[in-house]
C-alpha positions in Angstrom: 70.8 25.6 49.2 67.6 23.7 49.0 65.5 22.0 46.5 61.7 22.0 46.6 60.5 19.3 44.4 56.7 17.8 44.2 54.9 14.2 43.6 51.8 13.4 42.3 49.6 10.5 42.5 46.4 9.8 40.0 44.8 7.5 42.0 41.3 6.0 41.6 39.7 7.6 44.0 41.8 10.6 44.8 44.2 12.9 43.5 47.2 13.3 45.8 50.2 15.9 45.5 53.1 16.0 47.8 55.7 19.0 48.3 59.0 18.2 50.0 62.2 20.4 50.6 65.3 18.5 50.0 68.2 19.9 51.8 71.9 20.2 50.9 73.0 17.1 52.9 69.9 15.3 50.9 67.5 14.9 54.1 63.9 15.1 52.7 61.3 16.9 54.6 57.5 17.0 53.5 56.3 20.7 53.6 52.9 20.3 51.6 50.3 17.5 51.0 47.0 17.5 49.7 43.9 15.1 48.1 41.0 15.2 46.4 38.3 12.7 45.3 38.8 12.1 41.8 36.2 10.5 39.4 38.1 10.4 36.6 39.7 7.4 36.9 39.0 3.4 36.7 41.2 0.9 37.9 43.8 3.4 37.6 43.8 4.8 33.8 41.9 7.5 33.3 38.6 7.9 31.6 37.8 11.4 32.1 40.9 13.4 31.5 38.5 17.0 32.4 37.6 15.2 35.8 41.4 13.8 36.8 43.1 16.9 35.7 40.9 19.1 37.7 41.6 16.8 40.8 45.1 16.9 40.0 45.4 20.6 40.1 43.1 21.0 42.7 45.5 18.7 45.0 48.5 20.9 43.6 47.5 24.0 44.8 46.4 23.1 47.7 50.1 21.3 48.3 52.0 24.3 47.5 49.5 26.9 49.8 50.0 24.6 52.6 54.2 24.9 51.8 54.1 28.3 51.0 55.7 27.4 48.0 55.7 26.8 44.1 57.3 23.6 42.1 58.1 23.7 38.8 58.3 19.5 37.9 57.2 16.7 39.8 57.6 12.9 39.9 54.9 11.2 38.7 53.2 7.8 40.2 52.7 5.5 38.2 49.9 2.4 38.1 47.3 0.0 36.5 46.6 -3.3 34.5 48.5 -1.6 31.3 51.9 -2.0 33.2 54.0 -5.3 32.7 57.2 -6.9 33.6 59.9 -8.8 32.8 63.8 -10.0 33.7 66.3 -8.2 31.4 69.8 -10.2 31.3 73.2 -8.7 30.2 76.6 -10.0 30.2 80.0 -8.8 29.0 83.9 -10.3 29.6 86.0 -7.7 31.3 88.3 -6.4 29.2 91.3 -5.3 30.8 94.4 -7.4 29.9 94.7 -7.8 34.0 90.9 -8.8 34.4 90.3 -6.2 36.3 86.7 -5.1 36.0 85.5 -1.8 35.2 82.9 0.8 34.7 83.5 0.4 31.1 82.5 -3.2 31.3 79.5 -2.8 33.3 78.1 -0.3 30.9 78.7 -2.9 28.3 76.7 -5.7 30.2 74.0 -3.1 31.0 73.5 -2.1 27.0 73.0 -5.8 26.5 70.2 -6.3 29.5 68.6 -3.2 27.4 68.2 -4.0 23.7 65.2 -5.9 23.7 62.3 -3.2 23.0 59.1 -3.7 24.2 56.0 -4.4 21.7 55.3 -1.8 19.6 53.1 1.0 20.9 54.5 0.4 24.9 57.8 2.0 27.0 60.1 1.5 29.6 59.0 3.3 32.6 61.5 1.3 34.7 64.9 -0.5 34.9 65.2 -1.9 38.3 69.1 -3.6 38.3 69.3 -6.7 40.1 72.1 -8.4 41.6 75.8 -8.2 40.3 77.5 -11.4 39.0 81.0 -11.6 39.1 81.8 -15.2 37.6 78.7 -16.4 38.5 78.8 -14.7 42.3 77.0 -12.0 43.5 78.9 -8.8 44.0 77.6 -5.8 44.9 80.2 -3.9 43.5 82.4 -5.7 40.9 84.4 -2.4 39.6 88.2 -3.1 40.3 88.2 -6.8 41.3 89.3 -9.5 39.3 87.4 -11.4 37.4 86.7 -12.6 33.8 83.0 -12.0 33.4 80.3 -10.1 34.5 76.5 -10.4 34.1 73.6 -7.8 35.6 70.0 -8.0 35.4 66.9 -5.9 35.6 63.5 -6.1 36.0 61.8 -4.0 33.4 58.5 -2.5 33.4 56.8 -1.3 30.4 53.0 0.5 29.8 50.9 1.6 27.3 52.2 4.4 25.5 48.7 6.1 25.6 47.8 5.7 28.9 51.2 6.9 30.0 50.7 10.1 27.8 47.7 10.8 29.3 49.0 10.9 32.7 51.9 13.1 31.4 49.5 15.2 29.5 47.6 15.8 33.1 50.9 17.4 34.7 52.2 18.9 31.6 49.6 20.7 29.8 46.8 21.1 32.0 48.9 21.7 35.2 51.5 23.5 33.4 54.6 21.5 35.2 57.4 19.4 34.0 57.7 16.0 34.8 61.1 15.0 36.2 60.7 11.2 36.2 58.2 8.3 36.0 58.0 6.4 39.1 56.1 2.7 39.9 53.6 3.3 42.5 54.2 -0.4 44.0 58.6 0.3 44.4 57.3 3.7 45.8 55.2 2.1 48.5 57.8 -0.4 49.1 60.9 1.7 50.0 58.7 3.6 52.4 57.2 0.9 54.2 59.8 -1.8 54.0 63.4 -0.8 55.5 66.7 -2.1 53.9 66.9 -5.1 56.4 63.2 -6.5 55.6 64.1 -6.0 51.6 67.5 -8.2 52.2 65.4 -10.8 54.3 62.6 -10.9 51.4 59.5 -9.0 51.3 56.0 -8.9 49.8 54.6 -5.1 50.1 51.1 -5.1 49.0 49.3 -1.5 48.3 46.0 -2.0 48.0 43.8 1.2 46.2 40.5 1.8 45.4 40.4 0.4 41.9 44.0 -1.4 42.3 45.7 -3.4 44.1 50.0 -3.1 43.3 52.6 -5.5 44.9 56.7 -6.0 44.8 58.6 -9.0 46.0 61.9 -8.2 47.1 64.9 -10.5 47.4 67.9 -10.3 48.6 67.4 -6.4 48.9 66.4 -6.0 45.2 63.5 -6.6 43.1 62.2 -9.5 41.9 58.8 -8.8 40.5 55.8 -6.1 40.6 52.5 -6.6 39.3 49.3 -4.8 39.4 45.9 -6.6 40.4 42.5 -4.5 38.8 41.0 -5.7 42.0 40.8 -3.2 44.9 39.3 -1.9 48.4 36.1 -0.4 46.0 35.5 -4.3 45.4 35.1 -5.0 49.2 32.6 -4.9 51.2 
């Protein structure tokens, strides 16, 4: 049986809404998409919540009429000069009498990378892992070799807790939806315009917006930073 699910964008100049079927054996189809100008934002946070909600819903509708369909949650993009990053680093010694690694262990190393909180008054939208260390190598999967230690990174990005409730608050109460998950415009861009092999070689993906401009460096097929520049195709001539 299929899944319909949607995606929303709150850019600075438009409001964009995509509807996509997914299918039992997980292929992805686009079945609705829609824009509309938006004034309610700046440099992608929003300063007129009546304005960007009314874009929001406007590209919404128009998504779902053109896919004959209704969603009732969406992933949400998100963007702008709020959003920061920063390496999180976790170890743990396998634990198994044999030193053979396992799931258990991982999970221990991955609590670790994930204590530190951000400042007060920001989240985690993000933990992108980073490569595996198995005794100081890089394994892509460690769980049932042998080994004596394992360490795991990721690269965490945290917002402003208001300016990511806002954004909810758009999709929730004005459109009425759920939100199923957060997602970084700039590793959104990236896995659709850089393939697996260009992410292993080492990539920069630059997506540059009206108001913003976001970027990821990948190495070695994972993440190794993101950033947001409040600098964007608006400031060109």
């Amino acid at each position: 049986m299929s899944k319909i699910i949607g995606a929303v964008e709150i850019g600075t100049s438009k409001a964009k809404a995509l509807v996509g079927e997914v299918t039992e054996n997980g292929k992805l189809s686009i079945v609705g998409t829609a824009s509309r100008p938006n004034e309610g934002m700046r440099k992608g946070e929003i300063v007129d919540f009546r304005k960007a909600a009314d874009a929001v819903h406007a590209s919404l509708e128009e998504a779902e009429k053109m896919s004959g369909t209704t969603v009732d949650s969406v992933y949400l993009a998100q963007t702008g000069t709020h959003l920061r990053g920063q390496m999180l680093f976790g170890s743990a010694s396998v634990s198994s009498s044999e030193n053979r690694v396992s799931a258990s262990d991982l999970d221990r190393a991955s609590k670790e990378a994930k204590r530190r909180q951000p400042e007060e008054g920001r989240s985690y939208v993000h933990h992108i892992r980073t490569p595996m260390l198995l005794d100081g190598k890089p394994i892509e999967d460690p769980v049932g070799m042998i080994g004596k230690k394992v360490d795991l990174g990721y690269w965490s990005v945290d917002g402003d807790d208001q300016a990511i409730r806002q954004a909810l608050h758009v999709i929730t109460n004005y459109a009425g939806l759920e939100v199923a998950d957060l997602i970084l415009s700039s590793i959104a861009s990236s896995t659709m315009m850089a393939g697996p092999d260009l992410r292993r070689a080492g990539v920069l993906v630059i997506d540059l917006g009206a108001g913003v401009t976001d970027l990821s460096l990948y190495r070695h097929g994972y993440v190794a930073y993101t950033g947001v520049i409040p600098v964007g195709g608006d400031h060109l001539t």
